[in-house]
VEXPA-551903 format. One record per residue: residue number from 1; residue in one letter; x, y, z of N, C-alpha, C, CB in turn. Coordinates in nm, 4 decimals. Glycine has a CB too. Example, Ala and Ser with C-alpha at 12.3 -4.5 7.8 and 13.67 -1.06 7.14 Angstrom:
2
R   num   residu        n_x        n_y        n_z       ca_x       ca_y       ca_z        c_x        c_y        c_z       cb_x       cb_y       cb_z
R     1        a     1.3190    -0.5690     0.7800     1.2300    -0.4500     0.7800     1.3200    -0.3300     0.7800     1.1308    -0.4473     0.9046
R     2        s     1.2850    -0.2250     0.7080     1.3670    -0.1060     0.7140     1.2900     0.0030     0.7870     1.4084    -0.0598     0.5725
# end
This chain:
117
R   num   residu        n_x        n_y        n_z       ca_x       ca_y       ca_z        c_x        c_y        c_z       cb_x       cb_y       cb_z
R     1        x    -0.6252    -1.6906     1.5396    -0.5437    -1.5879     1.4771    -0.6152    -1.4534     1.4948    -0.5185    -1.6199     1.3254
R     2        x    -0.5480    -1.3555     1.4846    -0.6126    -1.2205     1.5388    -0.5997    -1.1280     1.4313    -0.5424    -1.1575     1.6727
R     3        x    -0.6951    -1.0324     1.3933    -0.7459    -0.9546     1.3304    -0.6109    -0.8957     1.2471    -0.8315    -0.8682     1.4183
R     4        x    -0.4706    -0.8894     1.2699    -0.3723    -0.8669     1.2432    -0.3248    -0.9642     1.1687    -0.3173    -0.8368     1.3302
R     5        x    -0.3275    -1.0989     1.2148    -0.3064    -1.2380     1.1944    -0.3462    -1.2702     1.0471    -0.3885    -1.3225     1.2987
R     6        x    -0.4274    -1.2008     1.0435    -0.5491    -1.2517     0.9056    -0.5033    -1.1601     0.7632    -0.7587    -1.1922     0.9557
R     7        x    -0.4415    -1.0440     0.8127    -0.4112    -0.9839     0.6928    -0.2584    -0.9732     0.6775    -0.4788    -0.8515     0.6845
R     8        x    -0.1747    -1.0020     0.7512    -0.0330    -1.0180     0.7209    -0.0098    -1.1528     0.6717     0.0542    -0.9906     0.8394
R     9        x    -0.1101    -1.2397     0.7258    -0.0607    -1.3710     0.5886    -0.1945    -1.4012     0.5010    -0.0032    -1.5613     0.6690
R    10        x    -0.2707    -1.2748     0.4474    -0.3205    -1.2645     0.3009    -0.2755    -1.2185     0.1451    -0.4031    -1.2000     0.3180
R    11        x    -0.2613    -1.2980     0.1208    -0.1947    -1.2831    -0.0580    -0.2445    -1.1442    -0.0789    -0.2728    -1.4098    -0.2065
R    12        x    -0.1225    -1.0583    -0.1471    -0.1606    -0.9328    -0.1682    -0.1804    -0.9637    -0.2896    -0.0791    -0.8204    -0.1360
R    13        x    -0.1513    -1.0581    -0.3221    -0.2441    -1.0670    -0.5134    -0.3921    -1.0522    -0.4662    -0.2309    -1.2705    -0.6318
R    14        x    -0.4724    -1.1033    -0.3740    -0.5915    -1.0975    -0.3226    -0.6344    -0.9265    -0.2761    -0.5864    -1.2062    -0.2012
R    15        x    -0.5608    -0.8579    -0.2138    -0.6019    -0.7187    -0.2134    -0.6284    -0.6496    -0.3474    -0.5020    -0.6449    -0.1457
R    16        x    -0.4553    -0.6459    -0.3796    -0.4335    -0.5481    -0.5150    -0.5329    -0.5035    -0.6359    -0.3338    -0.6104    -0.5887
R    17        x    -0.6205    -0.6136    -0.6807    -0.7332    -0.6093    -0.7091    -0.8135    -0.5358    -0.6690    -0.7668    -0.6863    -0.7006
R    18        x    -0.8287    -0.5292    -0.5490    -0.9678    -0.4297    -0.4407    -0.8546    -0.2812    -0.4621    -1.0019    -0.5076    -0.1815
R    19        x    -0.7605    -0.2729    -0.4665    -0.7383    -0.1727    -0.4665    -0.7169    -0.0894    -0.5772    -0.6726    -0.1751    -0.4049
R    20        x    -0.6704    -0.1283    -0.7185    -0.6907    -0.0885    -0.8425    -0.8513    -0.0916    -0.8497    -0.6115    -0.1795    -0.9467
R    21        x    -0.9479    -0.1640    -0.7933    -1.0874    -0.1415    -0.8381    -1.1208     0.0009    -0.7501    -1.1974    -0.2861    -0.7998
R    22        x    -1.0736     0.0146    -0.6646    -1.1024     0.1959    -0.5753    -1.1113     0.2899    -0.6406    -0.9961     0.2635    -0.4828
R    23        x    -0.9067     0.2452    -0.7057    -0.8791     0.3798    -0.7616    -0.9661     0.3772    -0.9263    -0.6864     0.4027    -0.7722
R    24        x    -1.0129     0.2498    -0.9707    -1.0711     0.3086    -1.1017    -1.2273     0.3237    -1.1003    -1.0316     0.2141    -1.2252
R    25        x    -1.3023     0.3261    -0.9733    -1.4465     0.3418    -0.9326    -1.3973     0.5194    -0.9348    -1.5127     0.2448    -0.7546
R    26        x    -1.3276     0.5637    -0.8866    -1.3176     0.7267    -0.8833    -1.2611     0.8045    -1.0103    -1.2205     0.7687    -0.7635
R    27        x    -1.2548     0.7395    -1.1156    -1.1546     0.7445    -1.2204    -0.9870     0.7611    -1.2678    -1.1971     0.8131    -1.2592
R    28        x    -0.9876     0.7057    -1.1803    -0.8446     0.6688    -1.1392    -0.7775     0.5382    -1.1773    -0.8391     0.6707    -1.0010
R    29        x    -0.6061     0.5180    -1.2329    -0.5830     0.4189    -1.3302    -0.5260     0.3292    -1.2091    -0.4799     0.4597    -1.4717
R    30        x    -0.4962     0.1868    -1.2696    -0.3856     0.0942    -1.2134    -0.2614     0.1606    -1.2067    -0.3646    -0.0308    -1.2948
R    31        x    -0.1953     0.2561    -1.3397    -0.0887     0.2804    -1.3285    -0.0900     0.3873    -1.1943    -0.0395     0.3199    -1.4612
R    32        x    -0.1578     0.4345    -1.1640    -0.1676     0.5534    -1.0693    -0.1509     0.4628    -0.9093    -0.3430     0.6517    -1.0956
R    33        x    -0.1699     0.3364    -0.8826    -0.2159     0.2445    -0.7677    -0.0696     0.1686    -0.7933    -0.3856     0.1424    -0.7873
R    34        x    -0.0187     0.0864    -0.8918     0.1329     0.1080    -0.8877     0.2526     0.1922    -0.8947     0.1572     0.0658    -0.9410
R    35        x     0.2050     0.3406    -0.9552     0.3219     0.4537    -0.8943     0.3285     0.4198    -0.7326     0.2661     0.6440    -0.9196
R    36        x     0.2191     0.4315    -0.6746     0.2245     0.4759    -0.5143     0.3457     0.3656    -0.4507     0.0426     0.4494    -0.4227
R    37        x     0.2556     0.1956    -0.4802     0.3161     0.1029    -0.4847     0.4464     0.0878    -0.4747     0.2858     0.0654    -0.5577
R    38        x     0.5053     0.1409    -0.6116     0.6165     0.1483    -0.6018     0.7191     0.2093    -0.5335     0.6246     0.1580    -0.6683
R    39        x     0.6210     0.3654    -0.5444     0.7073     0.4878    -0.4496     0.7541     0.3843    -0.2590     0.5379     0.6833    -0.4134
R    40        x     0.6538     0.3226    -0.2510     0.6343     0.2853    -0.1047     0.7672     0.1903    -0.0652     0.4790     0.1977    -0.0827
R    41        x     0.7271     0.0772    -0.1444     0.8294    -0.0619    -0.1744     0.9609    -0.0394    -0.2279     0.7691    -0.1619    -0.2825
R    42        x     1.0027     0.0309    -0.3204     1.0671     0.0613    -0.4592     1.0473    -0.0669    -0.5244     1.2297     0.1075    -0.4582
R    43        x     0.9338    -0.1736    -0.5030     0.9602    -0.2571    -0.6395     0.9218    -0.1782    -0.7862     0.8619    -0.4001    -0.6313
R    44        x     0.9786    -0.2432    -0.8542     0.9551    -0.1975    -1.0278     0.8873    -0.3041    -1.0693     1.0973    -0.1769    -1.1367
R    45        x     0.7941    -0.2522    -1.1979     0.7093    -0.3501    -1.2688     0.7059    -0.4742    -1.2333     0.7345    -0.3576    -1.3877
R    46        x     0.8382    -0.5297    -1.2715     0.8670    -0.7117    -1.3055     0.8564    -0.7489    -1.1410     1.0708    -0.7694    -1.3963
R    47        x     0.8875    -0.6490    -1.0297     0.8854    -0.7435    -0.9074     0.7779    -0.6857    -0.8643     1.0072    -0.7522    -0.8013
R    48        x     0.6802    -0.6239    -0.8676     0.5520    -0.6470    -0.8440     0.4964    -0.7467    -0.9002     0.4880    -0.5566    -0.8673
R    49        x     0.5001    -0.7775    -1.0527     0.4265    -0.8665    -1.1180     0.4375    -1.0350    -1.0420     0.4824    -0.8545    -1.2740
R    50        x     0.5699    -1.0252    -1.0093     0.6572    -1.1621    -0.9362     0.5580    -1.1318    -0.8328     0.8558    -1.1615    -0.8867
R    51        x     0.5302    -1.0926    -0.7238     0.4797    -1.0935    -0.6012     0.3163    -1.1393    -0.6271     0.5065    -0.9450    -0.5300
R    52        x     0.2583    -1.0520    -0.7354     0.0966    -1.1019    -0.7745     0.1374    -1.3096    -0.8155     0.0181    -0.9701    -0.9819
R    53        x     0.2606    -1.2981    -0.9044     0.2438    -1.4046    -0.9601     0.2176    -1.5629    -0.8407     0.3738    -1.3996    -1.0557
R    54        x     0.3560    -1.5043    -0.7408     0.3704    -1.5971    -0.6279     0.2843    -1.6190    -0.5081     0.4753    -1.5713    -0.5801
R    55        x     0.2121    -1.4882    -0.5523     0.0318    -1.4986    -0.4138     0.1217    -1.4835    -0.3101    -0.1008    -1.6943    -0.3808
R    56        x     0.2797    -1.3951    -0.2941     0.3174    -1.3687    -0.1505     0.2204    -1.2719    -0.0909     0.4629    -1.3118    -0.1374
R    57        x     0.2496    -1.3342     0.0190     0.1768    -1.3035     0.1737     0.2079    -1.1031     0.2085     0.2931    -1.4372     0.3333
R    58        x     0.1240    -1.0149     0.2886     0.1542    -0.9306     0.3245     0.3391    -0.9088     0.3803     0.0485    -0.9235     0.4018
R    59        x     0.2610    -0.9852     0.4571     0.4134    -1.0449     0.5360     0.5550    -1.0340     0.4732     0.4065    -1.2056     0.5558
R    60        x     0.5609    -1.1206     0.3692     0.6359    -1.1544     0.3044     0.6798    -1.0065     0.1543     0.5693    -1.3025     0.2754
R    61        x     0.5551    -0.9827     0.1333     0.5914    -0.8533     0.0411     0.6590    -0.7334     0.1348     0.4403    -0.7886    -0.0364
R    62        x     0.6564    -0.6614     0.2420     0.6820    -0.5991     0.2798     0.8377    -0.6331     0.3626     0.5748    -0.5674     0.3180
R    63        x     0.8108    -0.7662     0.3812     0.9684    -0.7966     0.3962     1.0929    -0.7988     0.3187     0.9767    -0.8947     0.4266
R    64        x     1.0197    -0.8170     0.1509     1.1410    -0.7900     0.0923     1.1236    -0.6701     0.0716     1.1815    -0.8601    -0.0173
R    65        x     1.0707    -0.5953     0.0831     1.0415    -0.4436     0.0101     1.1498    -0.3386     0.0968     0.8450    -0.3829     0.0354
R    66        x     1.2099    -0.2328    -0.0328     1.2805    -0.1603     0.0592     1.2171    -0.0198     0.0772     1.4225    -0.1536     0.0172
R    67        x     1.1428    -0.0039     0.1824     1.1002     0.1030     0.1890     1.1227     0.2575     0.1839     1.0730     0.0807     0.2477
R    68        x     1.0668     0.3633     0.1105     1.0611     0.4887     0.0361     1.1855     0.5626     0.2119     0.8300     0.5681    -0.0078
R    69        x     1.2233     0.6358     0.1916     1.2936     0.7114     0.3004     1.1874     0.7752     0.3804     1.3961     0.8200     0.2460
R    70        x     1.0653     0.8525     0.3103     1.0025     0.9472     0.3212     0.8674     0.8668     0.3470     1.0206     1.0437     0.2093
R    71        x     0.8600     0.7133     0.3801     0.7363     0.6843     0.4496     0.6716     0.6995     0.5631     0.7264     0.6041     0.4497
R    72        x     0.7597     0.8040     0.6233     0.7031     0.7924     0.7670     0.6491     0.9004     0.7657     0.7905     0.7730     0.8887
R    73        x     0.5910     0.9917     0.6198     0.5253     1.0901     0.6238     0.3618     1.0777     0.5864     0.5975     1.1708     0.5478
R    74        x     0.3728     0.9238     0.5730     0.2420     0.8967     0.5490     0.1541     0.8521     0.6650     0.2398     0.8047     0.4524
R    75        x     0.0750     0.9824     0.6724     0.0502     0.9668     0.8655    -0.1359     0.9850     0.8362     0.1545     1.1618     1.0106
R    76        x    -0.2191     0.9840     0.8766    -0.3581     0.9726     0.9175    -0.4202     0.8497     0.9868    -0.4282     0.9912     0.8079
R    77        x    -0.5051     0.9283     0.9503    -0.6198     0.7625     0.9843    -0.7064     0.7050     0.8708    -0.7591     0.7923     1.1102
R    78        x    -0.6625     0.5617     0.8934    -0.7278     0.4883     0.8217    -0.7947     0.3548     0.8746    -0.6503     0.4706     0.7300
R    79        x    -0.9171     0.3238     0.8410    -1.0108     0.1874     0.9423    -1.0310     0.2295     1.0461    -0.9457     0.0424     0.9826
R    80        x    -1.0327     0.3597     1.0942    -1.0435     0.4336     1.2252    -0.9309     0.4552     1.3072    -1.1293     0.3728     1.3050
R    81        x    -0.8294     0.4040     1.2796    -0.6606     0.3669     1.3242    -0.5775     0.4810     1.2725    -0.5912     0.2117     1.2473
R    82        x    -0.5114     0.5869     1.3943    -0.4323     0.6367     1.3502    -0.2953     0.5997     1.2958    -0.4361     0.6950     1.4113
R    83        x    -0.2517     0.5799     1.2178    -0.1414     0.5010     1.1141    -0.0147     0.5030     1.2436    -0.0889     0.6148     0.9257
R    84        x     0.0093     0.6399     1.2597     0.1410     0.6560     1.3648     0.1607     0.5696     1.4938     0.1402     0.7988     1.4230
R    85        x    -0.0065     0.5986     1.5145    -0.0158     0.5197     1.6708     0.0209     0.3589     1.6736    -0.1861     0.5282     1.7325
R    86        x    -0.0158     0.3150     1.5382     0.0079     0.1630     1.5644     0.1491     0.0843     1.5982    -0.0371     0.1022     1.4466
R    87        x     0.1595     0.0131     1.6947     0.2365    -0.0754     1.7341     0.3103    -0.1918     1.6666     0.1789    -0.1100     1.8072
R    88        x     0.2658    -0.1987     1.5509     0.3288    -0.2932     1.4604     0.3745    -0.2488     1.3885     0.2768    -0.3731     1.4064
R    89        x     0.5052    -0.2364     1.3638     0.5519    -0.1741     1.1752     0.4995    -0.2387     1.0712     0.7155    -0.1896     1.1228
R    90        x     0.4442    -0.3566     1.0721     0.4349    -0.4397     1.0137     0.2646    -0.3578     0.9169     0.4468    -0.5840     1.1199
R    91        x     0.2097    -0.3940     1.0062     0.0286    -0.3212     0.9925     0.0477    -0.1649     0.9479    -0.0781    -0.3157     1.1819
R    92        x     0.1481    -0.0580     0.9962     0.1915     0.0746     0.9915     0.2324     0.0772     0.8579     0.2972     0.1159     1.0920
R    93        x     0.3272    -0.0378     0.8078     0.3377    -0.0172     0.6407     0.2027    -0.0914     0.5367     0.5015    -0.1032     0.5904
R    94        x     0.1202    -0.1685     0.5905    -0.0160    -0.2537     0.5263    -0.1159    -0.0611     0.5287    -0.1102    -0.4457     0.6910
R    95        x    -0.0922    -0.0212     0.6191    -0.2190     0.0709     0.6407    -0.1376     0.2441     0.5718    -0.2764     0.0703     0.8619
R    96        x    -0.0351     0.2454     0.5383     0.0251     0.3503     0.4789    -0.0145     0.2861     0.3313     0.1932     0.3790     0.5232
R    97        x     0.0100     0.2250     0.2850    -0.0780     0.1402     0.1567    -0.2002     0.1626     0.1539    -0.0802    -0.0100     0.1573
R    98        x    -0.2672     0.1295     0.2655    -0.4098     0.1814     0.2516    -0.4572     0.3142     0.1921    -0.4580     0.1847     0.3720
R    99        x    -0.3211     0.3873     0.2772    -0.4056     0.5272     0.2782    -0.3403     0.6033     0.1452    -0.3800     0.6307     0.4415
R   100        x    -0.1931     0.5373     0.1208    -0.1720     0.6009    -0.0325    -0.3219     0.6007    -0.1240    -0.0448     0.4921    -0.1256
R   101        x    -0.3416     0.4439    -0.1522    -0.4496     0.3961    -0.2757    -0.5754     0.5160    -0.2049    -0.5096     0.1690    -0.2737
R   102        x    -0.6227     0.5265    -0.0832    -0.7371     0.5905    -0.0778    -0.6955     0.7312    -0.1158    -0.8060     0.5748     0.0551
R   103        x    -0.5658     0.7904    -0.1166    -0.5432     0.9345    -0.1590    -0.5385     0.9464    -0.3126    -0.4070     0.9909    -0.0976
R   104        x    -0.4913     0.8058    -0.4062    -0.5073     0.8480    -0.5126    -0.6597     0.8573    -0.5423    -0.4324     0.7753    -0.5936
R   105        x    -0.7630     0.7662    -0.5050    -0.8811     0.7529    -0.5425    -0.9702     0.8988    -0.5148    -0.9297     0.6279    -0.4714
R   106        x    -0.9133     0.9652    -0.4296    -1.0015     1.0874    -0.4049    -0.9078     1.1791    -0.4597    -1.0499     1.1219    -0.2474
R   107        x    -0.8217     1.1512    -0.5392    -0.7475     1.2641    -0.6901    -0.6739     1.3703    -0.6173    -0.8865     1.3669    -0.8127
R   108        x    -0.5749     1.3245    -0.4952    -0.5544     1.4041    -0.4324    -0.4095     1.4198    -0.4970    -0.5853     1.3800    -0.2965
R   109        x    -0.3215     1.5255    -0.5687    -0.2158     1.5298    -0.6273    -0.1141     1.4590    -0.5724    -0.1879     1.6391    -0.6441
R   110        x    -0.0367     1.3324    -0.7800     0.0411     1.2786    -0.7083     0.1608     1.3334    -0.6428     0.0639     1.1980    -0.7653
R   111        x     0.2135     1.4653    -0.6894     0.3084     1.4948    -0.5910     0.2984     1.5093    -0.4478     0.3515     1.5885    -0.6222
R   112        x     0.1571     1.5340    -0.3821     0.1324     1.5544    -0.2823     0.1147     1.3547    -0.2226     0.0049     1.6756    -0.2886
R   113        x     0.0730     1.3222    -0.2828     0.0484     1.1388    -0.2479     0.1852     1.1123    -0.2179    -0.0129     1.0168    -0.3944
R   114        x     0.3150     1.1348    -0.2960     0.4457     1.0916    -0.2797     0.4812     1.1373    -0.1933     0.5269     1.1048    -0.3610
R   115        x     0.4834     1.2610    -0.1246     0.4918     1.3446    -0.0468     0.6271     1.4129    -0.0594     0.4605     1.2932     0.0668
R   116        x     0.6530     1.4697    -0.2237     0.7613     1.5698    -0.2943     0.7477     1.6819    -0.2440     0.7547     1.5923    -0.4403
R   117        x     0.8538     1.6885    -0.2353     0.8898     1.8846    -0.1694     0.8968     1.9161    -0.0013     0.7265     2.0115    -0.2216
# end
């Protein structure tokens, strides 16, 4: 399985954790790591909680998820990978996740994280 392989069928109950621990090492909340979350997916509370509960797969969360209109403004680099350049939509929405949680952790305004206005 290939480096791609490994994180589209890892339980995002297994990330989510690493990633609420980011944003609250910088002083930054959970609720701040599920706004983004949500903004991204539109799940709400109860179907995030469902997704931690069921240990679905990357894969599988982003498949049901209906994604924000305005995600394709979430552009840099993240893991050394420019987000745009990648070839997978699949990894392009795992690594726009990335880079939301790393923008809240460095307190970068959430209107600017959502990318309002």
């Amino acid at each position: 399985m290939d480096r791609n392989g490994r994180i589209v069928e890892t339980a995002f109950a297994d990330v989510y954790p690493l990633y609420v621990a980011k944003a609250e090492r910088k002083g930054h909340t959970r609720a701040e790591v599920d706004t983004v979350i949500s903004w991204l997916t539109g799940y709400d509370a109860a179907r995030l909680a469902e997704h931690l509960a069921s240990r679905t797969t990357f894969r599988k969360f982003f498949a049901a998820a209906e994604m924000h209109p305005r995600t394709s403004l979430v552009t840099g680099v993240i893991c050394g990978v420019r987000i745009e350049e990648l070839d997978d939509e699949l990894m392009q929405q795992i690594r726009r996740l990335d880079k939301l949680v790393d923008e809240v952790a460095r307190g970068r305004a959430m209107s600017k994280v959502l990318r309002e206005g």
